[in-house]
SELUM-777138 format. One record per residue (C-alpha): residue in three letters; x, y, z. Coordinates in steps of 0.1 Angstrom, whole numbers, plus 5000, padded with zeros to 4 digits. Each point is the difference from the previous one (the first is absolute). Layout:
<rs>
- resn,x,y,z
- ala,X,Y,Z
...
</rs>
This chain:
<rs>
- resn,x,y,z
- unk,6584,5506,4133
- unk,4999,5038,5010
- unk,5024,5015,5021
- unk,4994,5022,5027
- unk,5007,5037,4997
- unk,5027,5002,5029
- unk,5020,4970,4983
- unk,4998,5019,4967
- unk,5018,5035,5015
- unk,5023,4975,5022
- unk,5014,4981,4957
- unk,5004,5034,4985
- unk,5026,5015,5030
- unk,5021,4968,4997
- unk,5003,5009,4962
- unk,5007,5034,5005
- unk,5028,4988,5026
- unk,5012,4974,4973
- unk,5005,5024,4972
- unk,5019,5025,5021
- unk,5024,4973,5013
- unk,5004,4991,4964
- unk,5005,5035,4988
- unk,4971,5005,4979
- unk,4989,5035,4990
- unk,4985,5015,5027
- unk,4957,5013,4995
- unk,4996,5032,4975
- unk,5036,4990,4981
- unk,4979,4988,4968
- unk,5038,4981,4995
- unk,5011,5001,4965
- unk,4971,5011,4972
- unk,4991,4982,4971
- unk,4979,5024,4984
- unk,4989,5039,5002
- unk,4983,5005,5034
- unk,4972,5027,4987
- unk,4980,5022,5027
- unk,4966,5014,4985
- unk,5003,5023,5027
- unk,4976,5029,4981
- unk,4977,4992,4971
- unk,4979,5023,4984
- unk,4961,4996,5001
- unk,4998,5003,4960
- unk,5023,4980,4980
- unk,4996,5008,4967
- unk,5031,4981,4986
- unk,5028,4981,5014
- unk,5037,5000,4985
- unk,5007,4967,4981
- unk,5029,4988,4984
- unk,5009,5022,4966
- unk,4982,5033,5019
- unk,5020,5033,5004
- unk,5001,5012,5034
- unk,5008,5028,5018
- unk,5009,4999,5041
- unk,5015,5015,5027
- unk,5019,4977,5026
- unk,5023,4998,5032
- unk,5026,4974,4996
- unk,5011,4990,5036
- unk,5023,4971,5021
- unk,4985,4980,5025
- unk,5015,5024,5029
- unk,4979,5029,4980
- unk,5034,5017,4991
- unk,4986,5014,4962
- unk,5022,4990,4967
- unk,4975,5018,4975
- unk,4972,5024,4996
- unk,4983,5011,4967
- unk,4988,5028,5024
- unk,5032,5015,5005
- unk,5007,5003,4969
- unk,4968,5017,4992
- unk,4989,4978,4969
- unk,4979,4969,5003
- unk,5013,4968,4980
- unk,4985,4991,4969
- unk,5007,4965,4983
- unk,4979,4968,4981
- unk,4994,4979,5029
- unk,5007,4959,4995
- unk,5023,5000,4970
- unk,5033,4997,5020
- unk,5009,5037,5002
- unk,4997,5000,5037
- unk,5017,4977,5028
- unk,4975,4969,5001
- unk,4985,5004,5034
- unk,4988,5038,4991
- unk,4988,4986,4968
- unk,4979,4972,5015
- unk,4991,5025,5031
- unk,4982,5028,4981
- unk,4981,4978,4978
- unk,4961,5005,5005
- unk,5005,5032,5019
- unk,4969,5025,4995
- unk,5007,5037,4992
- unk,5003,5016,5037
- unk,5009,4967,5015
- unk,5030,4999,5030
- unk,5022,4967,5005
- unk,5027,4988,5020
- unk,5019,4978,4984
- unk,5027,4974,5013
- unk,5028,4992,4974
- unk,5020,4971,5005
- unk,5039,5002,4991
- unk,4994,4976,4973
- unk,4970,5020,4985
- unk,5019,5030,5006
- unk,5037,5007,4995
- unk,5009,4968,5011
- unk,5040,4989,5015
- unk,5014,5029,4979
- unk,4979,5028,5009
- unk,5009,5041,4992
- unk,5034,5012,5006
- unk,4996,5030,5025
- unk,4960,4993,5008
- unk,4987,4965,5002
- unk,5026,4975,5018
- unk,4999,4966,4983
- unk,4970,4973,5013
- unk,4977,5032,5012
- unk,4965,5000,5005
- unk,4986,5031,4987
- unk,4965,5013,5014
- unk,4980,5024,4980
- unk,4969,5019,5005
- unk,4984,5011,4970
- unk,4970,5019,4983
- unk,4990,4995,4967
- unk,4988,5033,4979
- unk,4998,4993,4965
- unk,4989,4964,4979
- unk,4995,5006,4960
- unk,5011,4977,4974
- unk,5011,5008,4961
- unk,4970,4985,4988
- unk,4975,5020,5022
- unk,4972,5021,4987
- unk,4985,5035,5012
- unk,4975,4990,5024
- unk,4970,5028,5004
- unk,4972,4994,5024
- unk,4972,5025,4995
- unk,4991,5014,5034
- unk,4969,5020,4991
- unk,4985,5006,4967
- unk,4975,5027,4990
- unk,4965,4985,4990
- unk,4996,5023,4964
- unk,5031,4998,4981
- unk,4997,5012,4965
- unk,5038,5002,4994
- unk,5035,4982,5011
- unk,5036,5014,4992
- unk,5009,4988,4970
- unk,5042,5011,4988
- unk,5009,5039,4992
- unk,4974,5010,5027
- unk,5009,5027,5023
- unk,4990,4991,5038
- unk,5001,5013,5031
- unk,5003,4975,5030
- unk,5006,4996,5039
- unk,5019,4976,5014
- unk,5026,4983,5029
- unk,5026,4982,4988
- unk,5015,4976,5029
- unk,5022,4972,4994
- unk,4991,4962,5002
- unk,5005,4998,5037
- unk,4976,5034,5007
- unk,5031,5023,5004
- unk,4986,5033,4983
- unk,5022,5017,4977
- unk,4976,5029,4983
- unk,4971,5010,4999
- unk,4981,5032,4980
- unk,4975,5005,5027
- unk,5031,5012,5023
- unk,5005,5024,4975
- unk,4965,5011,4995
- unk,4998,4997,4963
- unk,4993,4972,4970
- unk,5025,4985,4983
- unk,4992,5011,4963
- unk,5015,4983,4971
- unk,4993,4977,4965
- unk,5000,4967,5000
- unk,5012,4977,4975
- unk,5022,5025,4991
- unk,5033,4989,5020
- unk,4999,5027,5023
- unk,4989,4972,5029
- unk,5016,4969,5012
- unk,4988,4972,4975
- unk,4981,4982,5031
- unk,4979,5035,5007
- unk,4993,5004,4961
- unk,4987,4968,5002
- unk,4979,5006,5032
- unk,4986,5028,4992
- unk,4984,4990,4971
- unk,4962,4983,5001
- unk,4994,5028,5029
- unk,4969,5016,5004
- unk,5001,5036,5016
- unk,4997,4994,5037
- unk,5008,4967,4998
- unk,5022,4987,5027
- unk,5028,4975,4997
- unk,5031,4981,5014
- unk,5023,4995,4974
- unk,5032,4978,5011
- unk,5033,5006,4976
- unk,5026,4973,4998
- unk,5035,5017,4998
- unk,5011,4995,4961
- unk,4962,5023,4995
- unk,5013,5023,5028
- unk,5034,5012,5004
- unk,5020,4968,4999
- unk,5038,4998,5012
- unk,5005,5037,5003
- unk,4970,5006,5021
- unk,4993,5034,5004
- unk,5016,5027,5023
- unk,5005,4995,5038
- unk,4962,4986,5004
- unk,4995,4972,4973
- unk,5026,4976,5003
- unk,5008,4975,4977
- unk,4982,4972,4986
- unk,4973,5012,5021
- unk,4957,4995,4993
- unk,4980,5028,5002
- unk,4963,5003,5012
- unk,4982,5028,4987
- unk,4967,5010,5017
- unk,4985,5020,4968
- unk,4970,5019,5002
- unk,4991,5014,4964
- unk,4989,5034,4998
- unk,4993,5006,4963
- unk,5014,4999,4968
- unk,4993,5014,4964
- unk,5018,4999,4968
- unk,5012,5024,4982
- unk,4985,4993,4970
- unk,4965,5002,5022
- unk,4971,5026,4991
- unk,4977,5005,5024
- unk,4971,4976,5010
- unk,4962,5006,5006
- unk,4982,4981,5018
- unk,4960,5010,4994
- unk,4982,4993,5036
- unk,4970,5009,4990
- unk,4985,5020,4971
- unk,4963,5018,4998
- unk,4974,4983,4977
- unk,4997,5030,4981
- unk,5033,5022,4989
- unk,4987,5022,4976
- unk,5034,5020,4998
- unk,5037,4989,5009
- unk,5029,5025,5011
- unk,5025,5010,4973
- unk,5032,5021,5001
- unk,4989,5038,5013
- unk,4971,4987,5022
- unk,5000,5013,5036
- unk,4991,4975,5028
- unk,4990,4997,5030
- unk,5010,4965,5019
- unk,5012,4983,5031
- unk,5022,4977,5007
- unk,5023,4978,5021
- unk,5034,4997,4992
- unk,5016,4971,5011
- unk,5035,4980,4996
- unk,4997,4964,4986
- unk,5005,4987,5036
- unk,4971,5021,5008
- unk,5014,5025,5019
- unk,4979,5030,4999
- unk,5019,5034,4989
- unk,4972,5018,4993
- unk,4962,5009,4993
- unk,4976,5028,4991
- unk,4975,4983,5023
- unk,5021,5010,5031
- unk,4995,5038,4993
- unk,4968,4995,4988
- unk,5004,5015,4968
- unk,5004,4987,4963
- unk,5029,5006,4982
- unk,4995,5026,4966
- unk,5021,5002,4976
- unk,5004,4999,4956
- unk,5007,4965,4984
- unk,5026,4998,4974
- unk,5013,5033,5004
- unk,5031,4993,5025
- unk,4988,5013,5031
- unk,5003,4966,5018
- unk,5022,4968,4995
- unk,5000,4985,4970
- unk,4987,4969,5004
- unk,4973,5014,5017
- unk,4994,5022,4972
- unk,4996,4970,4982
- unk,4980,4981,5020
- unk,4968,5023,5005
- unk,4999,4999,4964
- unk,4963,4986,4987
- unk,4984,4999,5035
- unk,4964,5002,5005
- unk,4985,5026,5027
- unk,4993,4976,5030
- unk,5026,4981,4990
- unk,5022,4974,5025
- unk,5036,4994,4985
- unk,5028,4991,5011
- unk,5034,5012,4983
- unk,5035,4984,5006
- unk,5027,5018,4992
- unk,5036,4990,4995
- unk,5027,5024,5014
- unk,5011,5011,4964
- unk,4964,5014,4996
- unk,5001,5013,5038
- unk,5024,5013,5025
- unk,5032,4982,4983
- unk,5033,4989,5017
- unk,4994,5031,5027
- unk,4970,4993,5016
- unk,4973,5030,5013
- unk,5006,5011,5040
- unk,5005,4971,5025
- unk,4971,4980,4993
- unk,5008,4990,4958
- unk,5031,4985,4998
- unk,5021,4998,4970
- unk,4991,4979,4971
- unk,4964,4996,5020
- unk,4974,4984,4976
- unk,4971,5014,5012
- unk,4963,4994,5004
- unk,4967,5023,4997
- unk,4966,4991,5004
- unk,4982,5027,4988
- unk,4964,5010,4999
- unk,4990,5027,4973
- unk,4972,5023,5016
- unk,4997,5022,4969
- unk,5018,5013,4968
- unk,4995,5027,4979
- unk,5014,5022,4971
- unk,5006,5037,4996
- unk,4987,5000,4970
- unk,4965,4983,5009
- unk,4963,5019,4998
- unk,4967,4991,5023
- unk,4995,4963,4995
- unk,4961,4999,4997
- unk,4979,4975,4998
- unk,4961,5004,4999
- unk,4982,4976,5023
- unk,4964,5008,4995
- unk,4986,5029,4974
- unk,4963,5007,4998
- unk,4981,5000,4973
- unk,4987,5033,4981
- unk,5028,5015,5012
- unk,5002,5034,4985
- unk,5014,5028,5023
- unk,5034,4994,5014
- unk,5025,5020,5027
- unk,5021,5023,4989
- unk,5025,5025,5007
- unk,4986,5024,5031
- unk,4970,4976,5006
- unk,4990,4997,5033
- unk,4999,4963,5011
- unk,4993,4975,5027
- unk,5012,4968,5002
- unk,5009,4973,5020
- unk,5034,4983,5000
- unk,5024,4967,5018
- unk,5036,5012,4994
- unk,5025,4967,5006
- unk,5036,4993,4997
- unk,5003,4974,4967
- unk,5011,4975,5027
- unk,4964,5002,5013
- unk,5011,5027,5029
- unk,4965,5020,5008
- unk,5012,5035,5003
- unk,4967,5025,4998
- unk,4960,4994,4999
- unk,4974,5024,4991
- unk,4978,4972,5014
- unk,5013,5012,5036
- unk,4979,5032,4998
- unk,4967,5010,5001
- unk,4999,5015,4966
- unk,5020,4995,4963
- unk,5033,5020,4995
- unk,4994,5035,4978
- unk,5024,5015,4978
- unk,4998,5025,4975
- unk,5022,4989,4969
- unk,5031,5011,4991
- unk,5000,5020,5030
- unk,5031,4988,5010
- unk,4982,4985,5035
- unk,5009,4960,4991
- unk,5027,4985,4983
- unk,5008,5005,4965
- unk,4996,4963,4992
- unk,4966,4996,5018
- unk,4989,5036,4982
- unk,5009,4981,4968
- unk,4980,4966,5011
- unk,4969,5017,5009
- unk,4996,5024,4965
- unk,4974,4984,4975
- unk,4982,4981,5024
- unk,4958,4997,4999
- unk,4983,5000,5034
- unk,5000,4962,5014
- unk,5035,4993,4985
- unk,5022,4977,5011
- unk,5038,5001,4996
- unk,5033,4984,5012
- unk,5027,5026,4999
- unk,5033,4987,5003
- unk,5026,5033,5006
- unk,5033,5002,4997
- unk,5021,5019,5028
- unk,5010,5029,4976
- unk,4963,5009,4994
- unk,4992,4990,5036
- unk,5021,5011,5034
- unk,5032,4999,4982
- unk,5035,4985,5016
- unk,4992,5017,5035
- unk,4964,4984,5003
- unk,4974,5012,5026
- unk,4988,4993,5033
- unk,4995,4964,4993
- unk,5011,4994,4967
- unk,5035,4993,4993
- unk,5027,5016,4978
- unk,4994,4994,4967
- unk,4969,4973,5005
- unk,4976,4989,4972
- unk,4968,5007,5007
- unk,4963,4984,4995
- unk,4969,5013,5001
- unk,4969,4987,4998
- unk,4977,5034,4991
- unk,4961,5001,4995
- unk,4982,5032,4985
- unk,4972,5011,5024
- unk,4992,5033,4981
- unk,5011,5027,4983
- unk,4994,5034,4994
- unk,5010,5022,4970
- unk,5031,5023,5010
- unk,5007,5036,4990
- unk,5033,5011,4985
- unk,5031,5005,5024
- unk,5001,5034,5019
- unk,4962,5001,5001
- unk,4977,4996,5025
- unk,4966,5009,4977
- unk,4994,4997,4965
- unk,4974,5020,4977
- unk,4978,4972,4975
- unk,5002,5024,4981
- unk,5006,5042,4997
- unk,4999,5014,5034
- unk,4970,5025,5006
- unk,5015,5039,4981
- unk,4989,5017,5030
- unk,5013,4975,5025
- unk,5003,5022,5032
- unk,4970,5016,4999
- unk,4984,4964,5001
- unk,5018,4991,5025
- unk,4994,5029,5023
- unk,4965,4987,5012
- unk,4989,5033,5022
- unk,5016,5023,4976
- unk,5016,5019,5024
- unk,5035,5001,4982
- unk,5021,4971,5020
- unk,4998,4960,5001
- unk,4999,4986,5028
- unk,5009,4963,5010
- unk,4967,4990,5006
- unk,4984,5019,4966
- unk,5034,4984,4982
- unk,4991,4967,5011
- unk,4963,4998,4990
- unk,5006,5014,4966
- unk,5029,4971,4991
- unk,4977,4970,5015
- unk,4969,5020,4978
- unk,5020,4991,4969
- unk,5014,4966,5011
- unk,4962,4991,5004
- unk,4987,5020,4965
- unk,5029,4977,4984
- unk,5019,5032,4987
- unk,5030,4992,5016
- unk,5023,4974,5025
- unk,5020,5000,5029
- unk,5028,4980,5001
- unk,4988,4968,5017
- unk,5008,4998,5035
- unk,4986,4977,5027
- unk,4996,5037,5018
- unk,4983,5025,4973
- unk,4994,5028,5024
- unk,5043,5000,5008
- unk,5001,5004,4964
- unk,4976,5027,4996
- unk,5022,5017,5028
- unk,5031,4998,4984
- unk,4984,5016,4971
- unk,4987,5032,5019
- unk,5036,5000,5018
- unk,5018,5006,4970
- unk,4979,5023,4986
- unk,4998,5023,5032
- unk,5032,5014,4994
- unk,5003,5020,5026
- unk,4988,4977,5028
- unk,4969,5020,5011
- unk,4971,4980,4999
- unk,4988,5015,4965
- unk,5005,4997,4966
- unk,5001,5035,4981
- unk,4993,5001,4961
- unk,5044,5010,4996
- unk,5006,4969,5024
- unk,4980,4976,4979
- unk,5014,4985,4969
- unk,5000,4960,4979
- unk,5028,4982,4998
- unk,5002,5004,4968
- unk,5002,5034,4999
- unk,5026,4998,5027
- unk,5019,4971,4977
- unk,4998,5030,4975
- unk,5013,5022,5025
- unk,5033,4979,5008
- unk,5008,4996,4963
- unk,5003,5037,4991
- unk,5018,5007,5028
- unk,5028,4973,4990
- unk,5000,5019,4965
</rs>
């Protein structure tokens, strides 16, 4: 049968009155404790590992009386307690109380007398019979037969290499104790930590770590003590026994025993020549560290690096590794610090004992030492008069970069370019390029700088630029000797000025001067120079021969070149 609710509260105050006429302990006096009381009173939200019987541990505690008047405190004494927890080393009821604590995990614990110090107690600090009351927080759990753990946190997705022992790396990390208490860190100090590993310059639990890595890889590496610093600890910030938690972050490594590696990105179809030691080339480039930090590029100032290969002028190892490339060429180079900027680094932005990392792109390459590269696209046939020195010729040209660049067109004016040859009006290498060509030719020229525009370039061309032309002969017309501007086919008329002087009235004017040259252009007894202006020429002609600047040529102001050529020499006798 039920009972009512009122006759239920009306029972329990007649056995509260009961007890306290009997003298029973009065509510919240738990009376005397069979066991540990244990209060959970913080837990951590990740438990990775709780302390069981056998495990070292290291804690920090507040030893109290029931009235709260304190008998011990690890934290005055500045150390935390380290000891094997269940094996008898510790007063029972602290030995049953921090079994299955969690790394970060606060307890208050109740300790009987008998599970504590029981009816003898400590002389001077715990009377006999006491209860003690601690509040604790575990820091440390690790056990002799422990392993390194690692966890990877991040892991690049191309790894082509892992540190192996005797490498040299470079590395960032925080280093924290079990319980998160930081205790260094290399990013405070704004610098890698740079060392060998395998080598014993490491704790054995970070030359183990370490090894496997990938550069950039990210790990948490957790060292038990005896692979860490073990009883001693180390200085005022590791104490003993203690875990560590590294928070690595690989940089790079190299070893010493490294020579440089290519990578070949991509490599034109057709390399009909390869750099060798005492070429001069022309390439950009990004430089980077093998984290991928960007110290610096020839794109960014928008133009290439030029320099010699092989002769010392830049790092070795990048001496080295432009060695065989192809023009067009996509490469990259890595180069260990031995073969770069060593132990000391470049500026602020390579540190020391930097591998680093170039992608390069070879525009062009050249020798001092090479002629005209020619190479006949289309010759006609019955081809018997060619261009030669101090011809007159017209042609039409595309002038490129060898990385494709379009520079200069003929095709963008209304008429073919004209040069007289050897004139000294082009470029060495293009006078060269356009000598023993019929009419209708077609060539590829490729020209090297030091028969082009030279280290300083021109307006549009860069320092010390290969060049390619594409050139097609429109015409040609037979030159005349340098200095002149008319030529005899053969002996010049023996009473020259009188033949000249039209009206015979004793002076040569422009005009008479003028018909009388174009008479024996069109009788075929002589040529001008060719021109695309002939009557320029013609008054060129009657300028230097008008001596005196007066309109008229007299018989003492005329004379041939030759004769004048004659002149010059017996004067230098």
């Amino acid at each position: 049968m039920a009972m009512a609710p009122g006759s239920r509260c009306l029972l329990l105050l007649l056995l509260l009155l009961l007890l306290d006429v009997l003298g029973a302990p009065a509510l919240g006096d738990p009376g005397p404790l069979e066991d540990v009381v244990i209060d959970r009173y913080y837990i951590p939200k990740i438990c990775l590992r709780e302390a069981q019987m056998g495990d070292f541990i290291r804690y920090h505690y507040n030893g109290t009386f029931k009235d709260g008047k304190k008998f011990d405190s690890s934290y005055d004494r500045g150390a935390t307690v380290a000891g094997v927890v269940g094996v008898g080393r510790l007063i029972t009821g602290m030995d049953r109380g921090l079994q299955g604590m969690c790394v970060n995990e606060r307890r208050h614990l109740i300790v009987p007398p008998h599970l504590g110090y029981g009816s003898i107690g400590v002389a001077g600090l715990i009377p006999p019979d006491a209860t003690l009351y601690f509040d604790v927080v575990m820091l440390d759990i690790w056990n002799k037969n422990d392993k390194l753990q690692i966890t990877t946190l991040s892991k690049p997705e191309l790894c082509n290499r892992t540190v192996e022992n005797s490498d040299f790396v470079r590395y960032h990390y925080n280093g924290t104790l079990l319980d998160g208490t930081p205790f260094d860190s290399s990013y405070s100090k704004g610098s890698t930590y740079d060392t060998y590993v395998g080598t014993g310059w490491l704790i054995k639990g970070m030359d183990q770590g370490l090894l496997g890595m990938c550069a950039g890889e990210k790990r948490s590496i957790i060292i038990p003590p005896f692979l860490a610093y073990g009883e001693k600890g180390y200085g005022t910030v590791i104490p003993p026994q203690a875990s560590l938690v590294f928070s690595v972050l690989l940089v790079d490594f190299h070893n010493p025993k490294d020579g440089v590696f290519l990578e070949h990105l991509e490599v034109p179809e057709s390399c009909k020549r390869r750099a060798v030691t005492g070429d001069f080339v022309r390439y950009h480039y990004n430089g980077t560290l093998m984290d991928g930090t960007l110290f610096d590029s020839s794109y960014s100032r928008n133009q290439t690096y030029n320099t010699y290969i092989g002769k010392g002028y830049i790092i070795p190892g990048m001496d080295q590794g432009l060695q065989g490339v192809c023009m067009g060429e996509q490469r990259r180079v890595v180069i260990p610090p031995h073969l770069a900027y060593g132990e000391n680094g470049a500026g602020d932005k390579i540190p020391g004992s930097a591998v680093l990392i170039f992608d390069v792109h070879i525009i062009d390459f050249h020798n001092p030492e090479d002629p005209v590269e020619i190479e006949t696209v289309f010759r006609p046939e019955g081809c018997n008069v060619t261009t030669r020195h101090r011809d007159f010729v017209r042609y039409h040209y595309n002038c490129s970069l060898l990385d494709g660049t379009r520079l200069f067109s003929s095709h963008d004016y209304e008429k073919p370019q004209e040069v007289t040859l050897g004139a000294n009006k082009v470029i060495e290498g293009l006078n060269s390029g356009l000598l023993d060509m019929c009419a209708g030719e077609r060539r590829v020229l490729i020209i090297p700088p030091h028969l082009g525009h030279g280290e300083s370039g021109a307006r549009g061309v860069p320092g010390s630029a290969v060049l390619r032309f594409e050139v097609e002969l429109v015409s040609m017309e037979e030159g005349v000797p340098e200095g002149y501007l008319f030529i005899w086919h053969g002996e010049p008329p023996a009473n020259l000025y009188e033949q000249m002087d039209l009206n015979k009235d004793g002076e040569i004017p422009a005009d008479e001067f003028s018909t009388f040259i174009k008479t024996q252009v069109a009788e075929g007894k002589g040529r001008l120079m060719p021109s695309s202006d002939p009557e320029k020429v013609i008054a060129d002609m009657f300028q230097n021969q008008d001596r005196n600047q007066d309109g008229k040529i007299t018989p003492n102001e005329l004379k041939l070149k030759s004769d004048e050529d004659q002149e010059k020499i017996h004067e230098e006798l």
